[in-house]
N, C-alpha and C positions, 0 to 999 in steps of 0.2 A: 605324688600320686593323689588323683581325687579320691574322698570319700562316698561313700553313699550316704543318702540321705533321709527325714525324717518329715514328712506332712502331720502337723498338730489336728488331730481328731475330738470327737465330743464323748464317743462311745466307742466299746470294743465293736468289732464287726460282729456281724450276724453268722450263726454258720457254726456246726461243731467240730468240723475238721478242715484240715487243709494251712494252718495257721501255727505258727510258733509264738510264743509270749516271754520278755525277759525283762525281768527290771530295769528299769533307766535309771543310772548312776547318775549324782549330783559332781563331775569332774570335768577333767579336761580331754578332748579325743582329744585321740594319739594313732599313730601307725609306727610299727616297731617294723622295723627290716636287720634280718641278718644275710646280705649282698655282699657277695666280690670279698668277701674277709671281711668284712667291717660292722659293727651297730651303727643302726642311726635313728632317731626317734622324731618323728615327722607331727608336729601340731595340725590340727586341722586345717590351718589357713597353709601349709606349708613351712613355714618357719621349722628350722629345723632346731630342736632344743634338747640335744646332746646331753651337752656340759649342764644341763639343769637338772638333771636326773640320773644319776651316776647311779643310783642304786638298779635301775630300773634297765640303765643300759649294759650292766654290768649279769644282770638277771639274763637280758637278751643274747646275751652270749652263746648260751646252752642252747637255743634254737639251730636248728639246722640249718645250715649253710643254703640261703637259696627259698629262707620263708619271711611272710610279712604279714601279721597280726595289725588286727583292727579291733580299739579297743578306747577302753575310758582309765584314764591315771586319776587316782581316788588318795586321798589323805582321810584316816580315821583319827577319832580323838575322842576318846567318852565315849566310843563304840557308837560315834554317829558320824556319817560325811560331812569333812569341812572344807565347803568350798573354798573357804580363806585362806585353807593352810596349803591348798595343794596350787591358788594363785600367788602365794608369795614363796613356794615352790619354782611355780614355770615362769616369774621373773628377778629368780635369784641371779646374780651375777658367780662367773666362775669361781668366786674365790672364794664367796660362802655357799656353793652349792653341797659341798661336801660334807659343811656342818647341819645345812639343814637337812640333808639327806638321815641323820645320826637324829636328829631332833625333833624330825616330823616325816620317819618313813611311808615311802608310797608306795601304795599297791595297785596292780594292773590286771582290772578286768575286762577278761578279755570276751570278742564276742563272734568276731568273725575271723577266715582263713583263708585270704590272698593270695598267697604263693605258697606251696610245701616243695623246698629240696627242686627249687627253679619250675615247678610245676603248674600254671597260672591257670588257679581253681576259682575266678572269676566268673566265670559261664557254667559253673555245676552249680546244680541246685543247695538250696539250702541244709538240707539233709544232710548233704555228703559233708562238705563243709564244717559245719556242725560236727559229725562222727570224727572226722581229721581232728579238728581243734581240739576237743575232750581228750582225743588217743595222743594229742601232740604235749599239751597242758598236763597230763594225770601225773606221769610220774616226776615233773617237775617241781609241783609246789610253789605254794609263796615266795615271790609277789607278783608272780605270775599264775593266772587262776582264770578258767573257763566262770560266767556270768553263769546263775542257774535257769534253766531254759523249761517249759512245760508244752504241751499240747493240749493242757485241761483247761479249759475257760475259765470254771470254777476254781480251780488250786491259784490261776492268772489271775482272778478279782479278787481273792483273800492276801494275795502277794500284796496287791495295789494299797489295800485299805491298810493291812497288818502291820508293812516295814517303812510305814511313811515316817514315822516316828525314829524311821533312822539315817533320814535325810533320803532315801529311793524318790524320786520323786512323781513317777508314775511307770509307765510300759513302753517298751517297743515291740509292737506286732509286726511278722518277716510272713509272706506265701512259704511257704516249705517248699514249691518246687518253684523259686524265684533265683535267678544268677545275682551276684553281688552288680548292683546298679551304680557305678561308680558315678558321682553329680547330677544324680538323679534323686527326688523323694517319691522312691517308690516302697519304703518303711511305712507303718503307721504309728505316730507317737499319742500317749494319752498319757496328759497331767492330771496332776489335783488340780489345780486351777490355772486361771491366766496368768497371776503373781510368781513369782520366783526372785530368789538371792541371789546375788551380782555384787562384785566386789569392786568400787570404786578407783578410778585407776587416775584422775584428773578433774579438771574443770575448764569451764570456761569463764570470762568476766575476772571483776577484782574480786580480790579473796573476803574481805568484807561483805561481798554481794554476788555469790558465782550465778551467772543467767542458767549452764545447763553442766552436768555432771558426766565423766567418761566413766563408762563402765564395761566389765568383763564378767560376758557371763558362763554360768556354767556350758559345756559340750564344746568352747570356742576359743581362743586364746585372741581374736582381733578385737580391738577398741570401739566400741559403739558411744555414738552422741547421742542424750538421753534429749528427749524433749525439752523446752523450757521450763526451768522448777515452779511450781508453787511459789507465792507466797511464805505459807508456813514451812515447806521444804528449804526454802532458799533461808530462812532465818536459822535453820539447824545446821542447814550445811555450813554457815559461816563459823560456829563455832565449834563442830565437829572434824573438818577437814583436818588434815596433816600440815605442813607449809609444804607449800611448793618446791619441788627440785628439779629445775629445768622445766624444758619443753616439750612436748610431742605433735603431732600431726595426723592426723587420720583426712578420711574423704569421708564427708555426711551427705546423704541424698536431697537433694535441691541447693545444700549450700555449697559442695563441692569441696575444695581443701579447709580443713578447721585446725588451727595453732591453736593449741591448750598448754595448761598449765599441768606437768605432771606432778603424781605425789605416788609415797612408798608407803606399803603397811595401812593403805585408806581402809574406812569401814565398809560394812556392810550395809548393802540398801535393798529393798525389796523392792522390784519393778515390774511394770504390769508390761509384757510384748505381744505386739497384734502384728503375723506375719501377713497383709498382703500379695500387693505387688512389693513392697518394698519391707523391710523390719521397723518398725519403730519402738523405743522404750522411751515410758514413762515413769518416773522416779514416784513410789506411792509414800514411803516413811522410810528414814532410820532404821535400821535392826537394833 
């Protein structure tokens, strides 16, 4: 199933009403389906990452038979969001997902309500949707949790500035009477800034000298090719990176299929992304 999607803004819109405000979580989208008997836990690109999340799929459970939640899986640590711990999370293999589920539980805030009990709340407004998700979420509890939602612009810009310090890393503005726009950015999102955290996922070139770095960034679970490093970027990456363990593959735009070097457990880099017509990231420092 497609997402809906998020156009990066410069300001909140104009206007006191008509508008919902929610923090935007530093994690990874998800869509939770409880279908046909079964959990199944839907990354944004579709990958389907089950077995990575046993605590979360196991939480989904208790969901009525026939609902699909859209939403962001968060890893806290120090009572801040770690983008790190919740990517070395969604590529944990089966057999340590179970222990990191014990070591670095995750929690699923939740934002929007797809389906209720086969009922496709897609074309209702936001409102309604909304009221389901709260009345569906309340009596379940952690780590399943409705995201907190206002109408106040004012309580909306103190959220922005207050909880940045705990990794939130800005807004997403919804129409209140907007149907859920599946592959469409018809959302409006507002950052602190252009930069943000992104967790190393490979490279390209020899390890002594990587040309350009793979990264994963927060809301995505697909591989992005970052620009060509720096100079001074390209001197850290060589002796920061992880070694190599194997291969991977992505599609980059103008170069078409790209063979990388992958690694586990890579740092943290902080990249500046200008969406276009197309995404580009560039690699600005180390974290």
């Amino acid at each position: 199933m497609k997402v809906a999607l998020a156009e990066s803004v410069s300001a909140l819109p104009e206007g006191a009403s008509g508008w919902a405000y929610e923090p935007k979580f530093d994690g990874h989208r998800m869509l939770l389906f409880h279908v046909g008997g079964q959990v199944r836990l839907q990354a944004r690109s579709g990958r389907i990452v089950t077995r990575s999340f046993p605590d979360i799929a196991e939480a989904a459970r208790a969901l009525p038979e026939g609902t699909v939640v859209d939403g962001e899986v968060v890893v806290w640590t120090d009572g801040r969001v770690d983008f790190a711990a919740v990517q070395a999370r969604a590529m944990s293999t089966p057999a340590r997902a179970g222990e990191l589920a014990r070591t670095l539980p995750a929690s699923y805030a939740a934002f929007d309500l797809l389906s209720l009990r086969g009922e496709d709340l897609r074309p209702a407004p936001y409102t309604r949707r909304r009221e389901e998700l709260v009345s569906l979420l309340a009596p379940l509890g952690p780590p399943l949790q409705a995201v907190p939602m206002t109408t106040d612009r004012e309580l909306a810009l103190s959220w922005y500035e207050g909880l940045r310090d705990t990794g939130i890393e800005g807004l997403v503005v919804k129409r209140l009477d907007q149907g859920y726009r599946a592959g469409r950015r018809s959302w409006l999102k507002l950052r602190h800034s252009d930069t943000r955290d992104a967790v190393v996922a490979g490279f390209t070139g020899p390890p002594a000298r990587p040309q350009a770095l793979v990264v994963v960034l927060p809301d995505d679970d697909e591989p992005v090719l970052s620009s060509p490093l720096s100079p001074g970027v390209r001197a850290q990456a060589a002796g920061l990176l992880p070694p190599a363990q194997g291969t991977g593959e992505l599609n980059a735009v103008g170069l078409g299929d790209v063979t990388y070097r992958r690694v586990v457990g890579g740092p943290v880099v902080e990249v500046r992304e200008q969406v276009t017509r197309h995404r580009t990231v560039a690699v600005v420092r180390f974290r």
